[in-house]
PQR file of N, CA, C, O and H, with PARSE charges and radii, in Angstrom:
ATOM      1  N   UNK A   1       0.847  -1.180   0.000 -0.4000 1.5000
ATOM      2  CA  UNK A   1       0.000   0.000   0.000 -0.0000 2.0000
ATOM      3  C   UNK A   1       0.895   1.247   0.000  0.5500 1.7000
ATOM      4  O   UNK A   1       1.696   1.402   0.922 -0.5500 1.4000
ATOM      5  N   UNK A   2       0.812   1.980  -0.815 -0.4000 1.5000
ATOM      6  CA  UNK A   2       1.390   3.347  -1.331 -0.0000 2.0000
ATOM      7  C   UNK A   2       1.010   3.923   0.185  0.5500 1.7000
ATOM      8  O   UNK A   2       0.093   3.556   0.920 -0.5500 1.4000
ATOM      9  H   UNK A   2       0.161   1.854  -1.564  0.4000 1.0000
ATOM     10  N   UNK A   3       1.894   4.819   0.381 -0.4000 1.5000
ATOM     11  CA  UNK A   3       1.343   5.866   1.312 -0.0000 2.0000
ATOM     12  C   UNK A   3       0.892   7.185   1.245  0.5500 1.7000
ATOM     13  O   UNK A   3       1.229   7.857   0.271 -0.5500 1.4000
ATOM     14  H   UNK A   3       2.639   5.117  -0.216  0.4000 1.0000
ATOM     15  N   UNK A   4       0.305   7.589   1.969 -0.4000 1.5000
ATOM     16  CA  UNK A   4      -0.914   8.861   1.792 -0.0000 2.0000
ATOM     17  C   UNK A   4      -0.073   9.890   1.908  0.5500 1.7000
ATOM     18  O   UNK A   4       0.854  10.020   2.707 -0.5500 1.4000
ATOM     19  H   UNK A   4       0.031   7.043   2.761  0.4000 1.0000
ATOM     20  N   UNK A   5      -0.654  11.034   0.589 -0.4000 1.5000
ATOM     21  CA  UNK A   5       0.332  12.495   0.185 -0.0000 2.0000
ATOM     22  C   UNK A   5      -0.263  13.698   1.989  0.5500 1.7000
ATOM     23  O   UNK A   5      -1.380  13.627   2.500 -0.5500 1.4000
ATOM     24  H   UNK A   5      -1.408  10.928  -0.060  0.4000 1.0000
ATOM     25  N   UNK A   6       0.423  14.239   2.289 -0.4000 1.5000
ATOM     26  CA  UNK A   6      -0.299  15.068   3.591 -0.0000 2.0000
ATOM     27  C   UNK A   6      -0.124  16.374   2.303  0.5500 1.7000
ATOM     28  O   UNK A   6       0.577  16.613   1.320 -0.5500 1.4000
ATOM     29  H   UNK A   6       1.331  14.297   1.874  0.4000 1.0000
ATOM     30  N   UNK A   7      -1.406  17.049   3.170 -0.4000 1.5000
ATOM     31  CA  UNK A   7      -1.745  18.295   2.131 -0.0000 2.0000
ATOM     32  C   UNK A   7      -0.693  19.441   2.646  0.5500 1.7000
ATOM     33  O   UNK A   7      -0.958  19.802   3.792 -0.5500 1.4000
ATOM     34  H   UNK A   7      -1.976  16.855   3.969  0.4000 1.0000
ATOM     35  N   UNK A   8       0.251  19.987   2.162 -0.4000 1.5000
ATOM     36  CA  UNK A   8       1.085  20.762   2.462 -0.0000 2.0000
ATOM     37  C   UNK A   8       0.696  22.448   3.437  0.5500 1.7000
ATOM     38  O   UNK A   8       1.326  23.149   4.228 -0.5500 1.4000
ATOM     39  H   UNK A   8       0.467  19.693   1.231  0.4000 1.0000
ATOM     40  N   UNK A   9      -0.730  22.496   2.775 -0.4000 1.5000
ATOM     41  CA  UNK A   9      -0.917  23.840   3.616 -0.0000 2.0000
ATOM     42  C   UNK A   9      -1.619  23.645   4.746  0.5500 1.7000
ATOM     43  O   UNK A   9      -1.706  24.572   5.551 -0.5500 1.4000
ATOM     44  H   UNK A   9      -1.242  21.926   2.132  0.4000 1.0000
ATOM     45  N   UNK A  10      -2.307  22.271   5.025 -0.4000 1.5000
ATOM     46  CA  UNK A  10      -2.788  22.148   6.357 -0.0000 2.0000
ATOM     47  C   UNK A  10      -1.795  21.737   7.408  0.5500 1.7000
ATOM     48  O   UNK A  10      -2.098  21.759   8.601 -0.5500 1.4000
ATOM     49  H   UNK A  10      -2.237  21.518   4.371  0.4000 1.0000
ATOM     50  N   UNK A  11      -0.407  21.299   6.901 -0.4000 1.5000
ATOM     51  CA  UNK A  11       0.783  20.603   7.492 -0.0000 2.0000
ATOM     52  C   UNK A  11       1.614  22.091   8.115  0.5500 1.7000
ATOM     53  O   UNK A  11       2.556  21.986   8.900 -0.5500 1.4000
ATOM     54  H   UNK A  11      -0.162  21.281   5.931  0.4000 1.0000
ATOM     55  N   UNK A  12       1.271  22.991   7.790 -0.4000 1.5000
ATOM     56  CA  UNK A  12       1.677  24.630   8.079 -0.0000 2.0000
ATOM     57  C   UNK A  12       0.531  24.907   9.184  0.5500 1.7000
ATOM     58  O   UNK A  12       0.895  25.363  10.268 -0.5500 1.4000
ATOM     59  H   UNK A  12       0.506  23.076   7.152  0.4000 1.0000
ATOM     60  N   UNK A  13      -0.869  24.645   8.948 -0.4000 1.5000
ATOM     61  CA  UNK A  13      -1.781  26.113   9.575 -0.0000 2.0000
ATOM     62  C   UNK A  13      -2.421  24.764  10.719  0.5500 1.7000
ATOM     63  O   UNK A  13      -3.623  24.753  10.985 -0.5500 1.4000
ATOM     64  H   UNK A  13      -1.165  24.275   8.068  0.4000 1.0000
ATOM     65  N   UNK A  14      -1.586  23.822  11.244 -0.4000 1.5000
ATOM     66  CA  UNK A  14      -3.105  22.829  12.102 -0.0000 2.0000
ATOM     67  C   UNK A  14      -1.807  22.398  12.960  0.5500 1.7000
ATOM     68  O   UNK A  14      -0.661  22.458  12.513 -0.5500 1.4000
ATOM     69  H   UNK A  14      -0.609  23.831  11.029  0.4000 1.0000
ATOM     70  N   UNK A  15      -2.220  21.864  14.519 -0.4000 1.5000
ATOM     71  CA  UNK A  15      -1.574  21.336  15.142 -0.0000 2.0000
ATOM     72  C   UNK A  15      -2.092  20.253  16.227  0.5500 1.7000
ATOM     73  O   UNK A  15      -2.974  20.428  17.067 -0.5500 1.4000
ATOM     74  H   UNK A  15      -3.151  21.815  14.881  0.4000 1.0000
ATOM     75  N   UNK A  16      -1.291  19.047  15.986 -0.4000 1.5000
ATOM     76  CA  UNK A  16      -2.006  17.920  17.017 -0.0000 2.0000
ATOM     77  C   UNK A  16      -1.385  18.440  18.444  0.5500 1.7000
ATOM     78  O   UNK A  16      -0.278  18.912  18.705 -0.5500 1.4000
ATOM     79  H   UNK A  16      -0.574  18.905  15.303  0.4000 1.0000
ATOM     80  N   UNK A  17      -2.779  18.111  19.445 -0.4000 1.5000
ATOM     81  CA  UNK A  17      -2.239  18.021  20.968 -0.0000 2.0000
ATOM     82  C   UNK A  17      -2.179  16.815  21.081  0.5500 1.7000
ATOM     83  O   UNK A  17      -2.343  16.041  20.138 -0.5500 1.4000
ATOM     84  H   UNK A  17      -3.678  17.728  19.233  0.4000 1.0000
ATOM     85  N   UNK A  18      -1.862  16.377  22.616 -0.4000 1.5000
ATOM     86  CA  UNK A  18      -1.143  14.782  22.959 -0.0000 2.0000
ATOM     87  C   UNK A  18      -2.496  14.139  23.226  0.5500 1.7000
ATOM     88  O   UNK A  18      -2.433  12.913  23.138 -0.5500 1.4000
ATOM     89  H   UNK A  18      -1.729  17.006  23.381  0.4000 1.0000
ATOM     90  N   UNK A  19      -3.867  14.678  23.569 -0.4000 1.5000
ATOM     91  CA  UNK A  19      -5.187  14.313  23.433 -0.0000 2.0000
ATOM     92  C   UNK A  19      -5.560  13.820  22.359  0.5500 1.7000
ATOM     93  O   UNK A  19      -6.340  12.874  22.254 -0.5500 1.4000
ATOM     94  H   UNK A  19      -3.918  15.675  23.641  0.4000 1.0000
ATOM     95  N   UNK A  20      -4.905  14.569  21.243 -0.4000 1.5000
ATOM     96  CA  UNK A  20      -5.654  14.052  19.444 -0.0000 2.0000
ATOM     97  C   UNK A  20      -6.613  15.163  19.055  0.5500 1.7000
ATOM     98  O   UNK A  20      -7.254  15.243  18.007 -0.5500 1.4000
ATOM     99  H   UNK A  20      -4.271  15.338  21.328  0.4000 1.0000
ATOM    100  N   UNK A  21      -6.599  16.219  20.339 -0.4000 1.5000
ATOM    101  CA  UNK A  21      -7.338  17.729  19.202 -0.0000 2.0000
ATOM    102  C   UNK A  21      -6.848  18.310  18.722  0.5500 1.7000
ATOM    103  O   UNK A  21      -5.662  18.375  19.045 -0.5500 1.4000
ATOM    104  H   UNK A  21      -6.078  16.154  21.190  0.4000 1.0000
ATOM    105  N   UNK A  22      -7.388  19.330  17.413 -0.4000 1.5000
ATOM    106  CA  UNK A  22      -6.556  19.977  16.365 -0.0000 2.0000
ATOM    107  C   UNK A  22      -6.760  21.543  16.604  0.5500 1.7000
ATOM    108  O   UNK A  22      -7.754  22.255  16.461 -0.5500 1.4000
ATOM    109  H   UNK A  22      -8.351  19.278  17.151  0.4000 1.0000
ATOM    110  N   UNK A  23      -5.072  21.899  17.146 -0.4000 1.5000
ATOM    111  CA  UNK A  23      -5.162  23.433  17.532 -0.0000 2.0000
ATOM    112  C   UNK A  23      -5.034  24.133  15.860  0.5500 1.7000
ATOM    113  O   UNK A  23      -4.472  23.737  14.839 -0.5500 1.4000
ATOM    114  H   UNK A  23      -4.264  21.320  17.262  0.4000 1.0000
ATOM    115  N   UNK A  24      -5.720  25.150  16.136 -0.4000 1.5000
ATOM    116  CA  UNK A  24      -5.446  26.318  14.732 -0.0000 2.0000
ATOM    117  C   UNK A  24      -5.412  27.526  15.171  0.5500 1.7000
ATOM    118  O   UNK A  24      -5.982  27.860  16.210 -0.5500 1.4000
ATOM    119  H   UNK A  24      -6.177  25.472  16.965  0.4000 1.0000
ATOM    120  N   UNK A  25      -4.750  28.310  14.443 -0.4000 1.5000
ATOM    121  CA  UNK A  25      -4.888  30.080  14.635 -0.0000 2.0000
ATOM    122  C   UNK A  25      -5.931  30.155  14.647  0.5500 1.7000
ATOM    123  O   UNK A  25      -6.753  29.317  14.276 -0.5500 1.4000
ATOM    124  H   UNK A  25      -4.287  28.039  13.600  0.4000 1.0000
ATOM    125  N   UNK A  26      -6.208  31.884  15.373 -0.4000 1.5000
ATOM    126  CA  UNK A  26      -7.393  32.426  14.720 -0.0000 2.0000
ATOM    127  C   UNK A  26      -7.714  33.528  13.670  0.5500 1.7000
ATOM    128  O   UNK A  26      -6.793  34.305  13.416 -0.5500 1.4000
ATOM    129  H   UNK A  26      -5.540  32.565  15.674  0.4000 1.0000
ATOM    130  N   UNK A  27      -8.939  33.705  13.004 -0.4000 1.5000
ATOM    131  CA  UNK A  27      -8.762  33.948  11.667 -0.0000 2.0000
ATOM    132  C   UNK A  27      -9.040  35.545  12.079  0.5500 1.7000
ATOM    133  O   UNK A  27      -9.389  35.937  13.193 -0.5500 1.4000
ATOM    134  H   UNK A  27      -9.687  33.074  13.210  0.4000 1.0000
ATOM    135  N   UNK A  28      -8.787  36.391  10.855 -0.4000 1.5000
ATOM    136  CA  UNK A  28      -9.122  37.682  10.981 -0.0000 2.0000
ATOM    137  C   UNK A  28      -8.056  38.768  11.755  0.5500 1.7000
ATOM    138  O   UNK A  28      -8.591  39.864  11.921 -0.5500 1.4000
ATOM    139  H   UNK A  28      -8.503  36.073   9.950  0.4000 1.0000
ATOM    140  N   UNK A  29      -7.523  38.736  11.947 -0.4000 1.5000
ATOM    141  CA  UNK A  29      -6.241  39.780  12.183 -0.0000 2.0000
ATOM    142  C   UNK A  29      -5.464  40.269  11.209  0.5500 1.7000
ATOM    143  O   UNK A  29      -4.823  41.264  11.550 -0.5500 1.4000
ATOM    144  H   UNK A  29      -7.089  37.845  11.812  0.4000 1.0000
ATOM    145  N   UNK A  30      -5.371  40.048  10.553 -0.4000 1.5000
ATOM    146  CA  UNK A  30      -4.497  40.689   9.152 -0.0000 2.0000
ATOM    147  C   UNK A  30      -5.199  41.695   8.411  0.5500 1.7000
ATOM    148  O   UNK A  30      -4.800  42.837   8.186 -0.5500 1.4000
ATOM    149  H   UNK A  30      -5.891  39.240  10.276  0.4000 1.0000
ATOM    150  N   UNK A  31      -6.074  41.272   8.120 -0.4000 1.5000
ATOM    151  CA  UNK A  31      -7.117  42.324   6.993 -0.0000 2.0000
ATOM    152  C   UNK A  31      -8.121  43.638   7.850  0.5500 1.7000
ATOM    153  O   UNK A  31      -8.919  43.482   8.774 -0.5500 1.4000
ATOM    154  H   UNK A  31      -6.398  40.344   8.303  0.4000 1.0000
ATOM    155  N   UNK A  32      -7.806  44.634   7.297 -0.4000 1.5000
ATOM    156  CA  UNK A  32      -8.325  45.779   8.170 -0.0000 2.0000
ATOM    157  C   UNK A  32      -8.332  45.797   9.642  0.5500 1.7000
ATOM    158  O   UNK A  32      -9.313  45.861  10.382 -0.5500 1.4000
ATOM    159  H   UNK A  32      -7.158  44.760   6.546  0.4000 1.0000
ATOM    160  N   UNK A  33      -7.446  45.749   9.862 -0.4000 1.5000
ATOM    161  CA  UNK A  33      -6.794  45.585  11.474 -0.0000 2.0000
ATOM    162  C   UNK A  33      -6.939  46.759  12.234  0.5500 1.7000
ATOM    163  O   UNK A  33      -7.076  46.678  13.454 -0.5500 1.4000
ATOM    164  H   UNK A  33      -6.649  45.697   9.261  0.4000 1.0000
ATOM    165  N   UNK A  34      -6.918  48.240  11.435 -0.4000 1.5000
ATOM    166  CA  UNK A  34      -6.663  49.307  12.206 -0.0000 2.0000
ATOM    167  C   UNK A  34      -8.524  49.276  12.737  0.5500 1.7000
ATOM    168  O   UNK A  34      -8.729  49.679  13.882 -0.5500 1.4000
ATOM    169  H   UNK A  34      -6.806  48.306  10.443  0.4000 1.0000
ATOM    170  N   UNK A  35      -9.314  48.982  12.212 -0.4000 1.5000
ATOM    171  CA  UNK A  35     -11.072  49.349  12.627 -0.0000 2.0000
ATOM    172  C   UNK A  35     -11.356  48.335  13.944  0.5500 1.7000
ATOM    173  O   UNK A  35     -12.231  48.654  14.749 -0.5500 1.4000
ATOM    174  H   UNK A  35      -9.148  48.654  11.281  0.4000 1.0000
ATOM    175  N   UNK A  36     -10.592  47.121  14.122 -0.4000 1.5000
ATOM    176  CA  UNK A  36     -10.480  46.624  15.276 -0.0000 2.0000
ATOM    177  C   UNK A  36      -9.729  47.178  16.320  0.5500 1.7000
ATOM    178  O   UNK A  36      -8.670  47.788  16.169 -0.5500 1.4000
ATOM    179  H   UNK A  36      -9.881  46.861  13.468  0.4000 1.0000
ATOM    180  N   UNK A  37     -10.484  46.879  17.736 -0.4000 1.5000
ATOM    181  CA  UNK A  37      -9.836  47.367  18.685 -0.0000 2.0000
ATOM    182  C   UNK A  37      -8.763  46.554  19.212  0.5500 1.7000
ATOM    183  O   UNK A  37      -8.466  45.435  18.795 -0.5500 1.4000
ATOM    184  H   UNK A  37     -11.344  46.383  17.858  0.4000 1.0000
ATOM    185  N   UNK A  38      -8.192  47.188  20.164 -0.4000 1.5000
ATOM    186  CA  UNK A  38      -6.860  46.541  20.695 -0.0000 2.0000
ATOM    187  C   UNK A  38      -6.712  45.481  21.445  0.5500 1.7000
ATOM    188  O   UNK A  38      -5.674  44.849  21.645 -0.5500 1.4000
ATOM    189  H   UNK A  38      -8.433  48.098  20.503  0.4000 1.0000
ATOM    190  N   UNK A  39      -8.583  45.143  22.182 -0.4000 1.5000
ATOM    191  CA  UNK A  39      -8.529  43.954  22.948 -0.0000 2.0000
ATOM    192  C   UNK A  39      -8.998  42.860  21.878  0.5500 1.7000
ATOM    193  O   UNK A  39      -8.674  41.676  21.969 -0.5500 1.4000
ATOM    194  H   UNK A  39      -9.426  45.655  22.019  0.4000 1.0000
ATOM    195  N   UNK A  40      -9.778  43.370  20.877 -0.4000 1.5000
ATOM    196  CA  UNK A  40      -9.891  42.432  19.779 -0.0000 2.0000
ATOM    197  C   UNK A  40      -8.881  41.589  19.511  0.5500 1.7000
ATOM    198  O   UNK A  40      -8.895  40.381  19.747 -0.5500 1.4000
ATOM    199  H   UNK A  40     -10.042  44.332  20.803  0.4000 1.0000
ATOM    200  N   UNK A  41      -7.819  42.326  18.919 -0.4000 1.5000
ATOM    201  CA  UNK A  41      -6.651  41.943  18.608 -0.0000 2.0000
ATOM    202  C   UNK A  41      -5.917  41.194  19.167  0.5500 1.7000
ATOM    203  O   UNK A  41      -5.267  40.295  18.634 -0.5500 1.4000
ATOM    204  H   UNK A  41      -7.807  43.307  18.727  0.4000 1.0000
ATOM    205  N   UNK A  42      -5.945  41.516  20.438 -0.4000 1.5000
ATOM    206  CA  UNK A  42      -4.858  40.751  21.571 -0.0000 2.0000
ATOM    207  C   UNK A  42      -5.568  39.171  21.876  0.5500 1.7000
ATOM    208  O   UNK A  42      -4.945  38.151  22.166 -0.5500 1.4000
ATOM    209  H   UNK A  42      -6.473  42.246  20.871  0.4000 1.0000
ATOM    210  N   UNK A  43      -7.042  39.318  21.714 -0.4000 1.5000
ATOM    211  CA  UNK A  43      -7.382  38.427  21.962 -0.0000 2.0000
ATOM    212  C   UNK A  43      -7.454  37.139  20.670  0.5500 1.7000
ATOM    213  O   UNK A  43      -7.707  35.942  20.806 -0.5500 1.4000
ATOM    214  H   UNK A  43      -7.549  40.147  21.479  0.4000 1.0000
ATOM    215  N   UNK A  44      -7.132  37.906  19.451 -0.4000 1.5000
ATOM    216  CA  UNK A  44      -7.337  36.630  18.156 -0.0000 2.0000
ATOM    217  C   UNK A  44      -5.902  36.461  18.156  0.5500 1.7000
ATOM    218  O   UNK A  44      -5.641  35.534  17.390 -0.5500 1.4000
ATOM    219  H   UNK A  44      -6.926  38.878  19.341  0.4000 1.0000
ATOM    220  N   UNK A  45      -4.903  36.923  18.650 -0.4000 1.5000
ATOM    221  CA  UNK A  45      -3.476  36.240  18.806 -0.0000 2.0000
ATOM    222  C   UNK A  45      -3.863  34.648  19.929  0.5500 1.7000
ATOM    223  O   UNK A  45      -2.850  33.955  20.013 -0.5500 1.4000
ATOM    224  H   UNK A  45      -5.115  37.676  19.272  0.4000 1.0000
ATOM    225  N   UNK A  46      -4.525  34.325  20.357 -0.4000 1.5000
ATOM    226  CA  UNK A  46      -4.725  32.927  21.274 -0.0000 2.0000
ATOM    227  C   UNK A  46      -5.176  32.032  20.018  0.5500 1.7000
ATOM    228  O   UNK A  46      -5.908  32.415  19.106 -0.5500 1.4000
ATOM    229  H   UNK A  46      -5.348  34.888  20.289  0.4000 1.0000
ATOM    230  N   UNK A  47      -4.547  30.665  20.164 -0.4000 1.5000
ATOM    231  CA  UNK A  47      -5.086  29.657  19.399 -0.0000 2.0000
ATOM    232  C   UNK A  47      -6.539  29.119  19.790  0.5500 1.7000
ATOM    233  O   UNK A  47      -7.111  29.235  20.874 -0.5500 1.4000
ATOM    234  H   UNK A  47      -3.952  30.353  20.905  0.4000 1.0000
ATOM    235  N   UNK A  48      -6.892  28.630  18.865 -0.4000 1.5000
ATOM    236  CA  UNK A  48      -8.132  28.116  19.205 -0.0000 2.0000
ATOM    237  C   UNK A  48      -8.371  26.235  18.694  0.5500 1.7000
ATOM    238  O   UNK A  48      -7.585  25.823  17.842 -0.5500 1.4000
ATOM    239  H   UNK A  48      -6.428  28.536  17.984  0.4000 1.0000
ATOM    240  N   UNK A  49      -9.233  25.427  19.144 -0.4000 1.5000
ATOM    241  CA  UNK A  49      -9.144  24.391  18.136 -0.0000 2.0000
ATOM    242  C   UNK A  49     -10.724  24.113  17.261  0.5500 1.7000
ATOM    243  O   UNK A  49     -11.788  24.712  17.420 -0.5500 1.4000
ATOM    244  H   UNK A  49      -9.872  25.762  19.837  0.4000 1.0000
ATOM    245  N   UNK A  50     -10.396  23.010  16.337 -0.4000 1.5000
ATOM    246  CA  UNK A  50     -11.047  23.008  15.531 -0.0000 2.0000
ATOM    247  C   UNK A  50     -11.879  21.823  15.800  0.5500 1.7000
ATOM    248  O   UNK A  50     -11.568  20.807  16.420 -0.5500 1.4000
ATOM    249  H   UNK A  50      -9.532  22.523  16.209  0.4000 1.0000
ATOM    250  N   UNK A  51     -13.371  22.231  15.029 -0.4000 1.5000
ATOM    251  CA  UNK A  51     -14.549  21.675  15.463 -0.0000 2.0000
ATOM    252  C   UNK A  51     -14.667  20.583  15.292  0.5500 1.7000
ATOM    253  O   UNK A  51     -13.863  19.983  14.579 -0.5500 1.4000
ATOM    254  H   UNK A  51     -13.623  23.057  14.525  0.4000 1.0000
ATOM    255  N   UNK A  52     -15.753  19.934  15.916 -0.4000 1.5000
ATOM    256  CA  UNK A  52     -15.404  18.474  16.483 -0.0000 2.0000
ATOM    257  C   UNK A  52     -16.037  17.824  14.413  0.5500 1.7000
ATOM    258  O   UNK A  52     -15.671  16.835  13.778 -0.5500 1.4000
ATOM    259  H   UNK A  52     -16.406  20.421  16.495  0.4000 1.0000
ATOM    260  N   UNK A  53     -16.711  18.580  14.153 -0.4000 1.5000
ATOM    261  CA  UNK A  53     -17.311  18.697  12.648 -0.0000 2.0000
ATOM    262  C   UNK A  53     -15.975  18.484  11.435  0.5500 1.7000
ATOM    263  O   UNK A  53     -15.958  17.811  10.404 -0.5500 1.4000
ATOM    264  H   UNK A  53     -17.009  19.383  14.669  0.4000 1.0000
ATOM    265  N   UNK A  54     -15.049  19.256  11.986 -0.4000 1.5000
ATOM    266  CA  UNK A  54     -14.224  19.292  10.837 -0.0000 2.0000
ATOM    267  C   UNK A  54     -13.030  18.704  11.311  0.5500 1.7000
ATOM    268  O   UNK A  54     -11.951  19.107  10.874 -0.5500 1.4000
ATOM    269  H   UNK A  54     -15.063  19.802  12.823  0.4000 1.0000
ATOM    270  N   UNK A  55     -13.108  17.521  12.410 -0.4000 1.5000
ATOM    271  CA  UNK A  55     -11.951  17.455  13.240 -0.0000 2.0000
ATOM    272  C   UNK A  55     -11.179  16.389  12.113  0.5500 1.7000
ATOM    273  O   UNK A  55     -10.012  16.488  11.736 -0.5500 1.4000
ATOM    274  H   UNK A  55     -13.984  17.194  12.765  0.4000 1.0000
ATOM    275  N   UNK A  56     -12.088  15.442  11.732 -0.4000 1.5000
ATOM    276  CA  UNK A  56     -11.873  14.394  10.860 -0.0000 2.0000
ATOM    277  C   UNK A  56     -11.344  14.873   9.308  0.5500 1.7000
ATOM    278  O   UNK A  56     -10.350  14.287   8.877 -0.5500 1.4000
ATOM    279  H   UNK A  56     -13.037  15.361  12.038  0.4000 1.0000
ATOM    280  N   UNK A  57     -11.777  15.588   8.727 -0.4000 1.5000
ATOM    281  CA  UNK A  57     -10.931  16.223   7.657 -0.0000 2.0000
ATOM    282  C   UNK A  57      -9.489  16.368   7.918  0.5500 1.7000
ATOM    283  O   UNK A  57      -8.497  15.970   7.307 -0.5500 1.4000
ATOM    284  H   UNK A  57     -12.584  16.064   9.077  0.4000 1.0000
ATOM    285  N   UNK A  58      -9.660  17.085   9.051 -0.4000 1.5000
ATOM    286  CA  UNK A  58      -7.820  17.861   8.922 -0.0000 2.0000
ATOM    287  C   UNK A  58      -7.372  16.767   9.356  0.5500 1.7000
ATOM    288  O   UNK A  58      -6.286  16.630   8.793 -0.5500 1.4000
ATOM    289  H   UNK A  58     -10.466  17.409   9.547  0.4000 1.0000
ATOM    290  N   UNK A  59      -7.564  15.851  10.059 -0.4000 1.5000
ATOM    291  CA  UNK A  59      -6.757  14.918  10.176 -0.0000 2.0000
ATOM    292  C   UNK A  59      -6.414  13.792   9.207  0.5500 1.7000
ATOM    293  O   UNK A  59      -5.503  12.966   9.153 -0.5500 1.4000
ATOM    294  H   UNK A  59      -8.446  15.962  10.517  0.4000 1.0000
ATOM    295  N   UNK A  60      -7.243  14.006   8.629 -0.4000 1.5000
ATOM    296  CA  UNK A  60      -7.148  12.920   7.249 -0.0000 2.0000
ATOM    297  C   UNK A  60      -5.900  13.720   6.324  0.5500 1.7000
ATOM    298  O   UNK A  60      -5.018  13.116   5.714 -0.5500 1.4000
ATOM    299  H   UNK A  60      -7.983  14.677   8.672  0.4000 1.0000
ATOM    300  N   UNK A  61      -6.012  14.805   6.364 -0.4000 1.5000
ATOM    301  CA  UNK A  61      -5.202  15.788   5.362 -0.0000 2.0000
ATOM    302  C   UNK A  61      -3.622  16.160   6.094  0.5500 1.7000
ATOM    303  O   UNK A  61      -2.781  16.985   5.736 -0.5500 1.4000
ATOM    304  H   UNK A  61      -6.728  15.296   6.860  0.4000 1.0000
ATOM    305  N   UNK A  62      -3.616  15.284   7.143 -0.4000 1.5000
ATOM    306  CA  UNK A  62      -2.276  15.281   7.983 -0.0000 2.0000
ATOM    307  C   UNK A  62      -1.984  13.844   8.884  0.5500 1.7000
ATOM    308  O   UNK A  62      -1.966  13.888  10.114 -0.5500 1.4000
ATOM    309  H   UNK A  62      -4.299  14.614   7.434  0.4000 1.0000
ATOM    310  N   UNK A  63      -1.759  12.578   8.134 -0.4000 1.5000
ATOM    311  CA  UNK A  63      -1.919  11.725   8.374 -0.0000 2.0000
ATOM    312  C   UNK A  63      -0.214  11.341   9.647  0.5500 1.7000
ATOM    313  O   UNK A  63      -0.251  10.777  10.741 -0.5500 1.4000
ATOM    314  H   UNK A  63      -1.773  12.542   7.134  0.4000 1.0000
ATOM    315  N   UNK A  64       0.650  11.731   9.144 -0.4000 1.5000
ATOM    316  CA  UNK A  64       1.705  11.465   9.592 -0.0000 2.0000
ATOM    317  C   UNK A  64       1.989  12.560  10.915  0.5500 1.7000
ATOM    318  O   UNK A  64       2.588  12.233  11.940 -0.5500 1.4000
ATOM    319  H   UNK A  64       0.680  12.189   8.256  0.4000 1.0000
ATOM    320  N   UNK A  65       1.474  13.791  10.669 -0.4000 1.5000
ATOM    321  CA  UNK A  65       1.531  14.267  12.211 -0.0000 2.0000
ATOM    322  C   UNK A  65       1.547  13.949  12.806  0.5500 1.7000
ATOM    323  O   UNK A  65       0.711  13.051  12.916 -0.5500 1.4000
ATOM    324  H   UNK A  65       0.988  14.056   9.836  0.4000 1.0000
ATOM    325  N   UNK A  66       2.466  14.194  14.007 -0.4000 1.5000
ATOM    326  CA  UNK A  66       2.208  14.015  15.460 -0.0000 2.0000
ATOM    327  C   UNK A  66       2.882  14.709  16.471  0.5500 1.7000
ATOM    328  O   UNK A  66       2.607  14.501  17.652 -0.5500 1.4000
ATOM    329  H   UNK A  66       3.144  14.923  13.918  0.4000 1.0000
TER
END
């Protein structure tokens, strides 16, 4: 059995914990940044993880992570 390609840009933006949940950034800080406020901001610098919905995708798309 050939082994499975991992998708290169989810192998950048997703991260396994030692539980098996998938941490990710959070989105929206880059684009028009100055109309957000400062606790906004400070607060989308914290990771967040990803839904129990889409948990199975990213992990399929990052098989060798760990």
């Amino acid at each position: 059995m050939p082994k499975q390609k991992s998708h290169s840009s989810t192998k950048k933006r997703f991260w396994l914990t030692a539980s098996g949940k998938v941490k990710r950034a959070q989105s929206g800080k880059n684009h028009k940044a100055e109309t957000k406020n400062r606790k906004r901001k400070r607060n989308l610098r914290q990771t967040a993880y990803v839904s129990s919905a889409q948990e199975a995708t990213v992990k399929s798309m990052i098989p060798y992570k760990d």
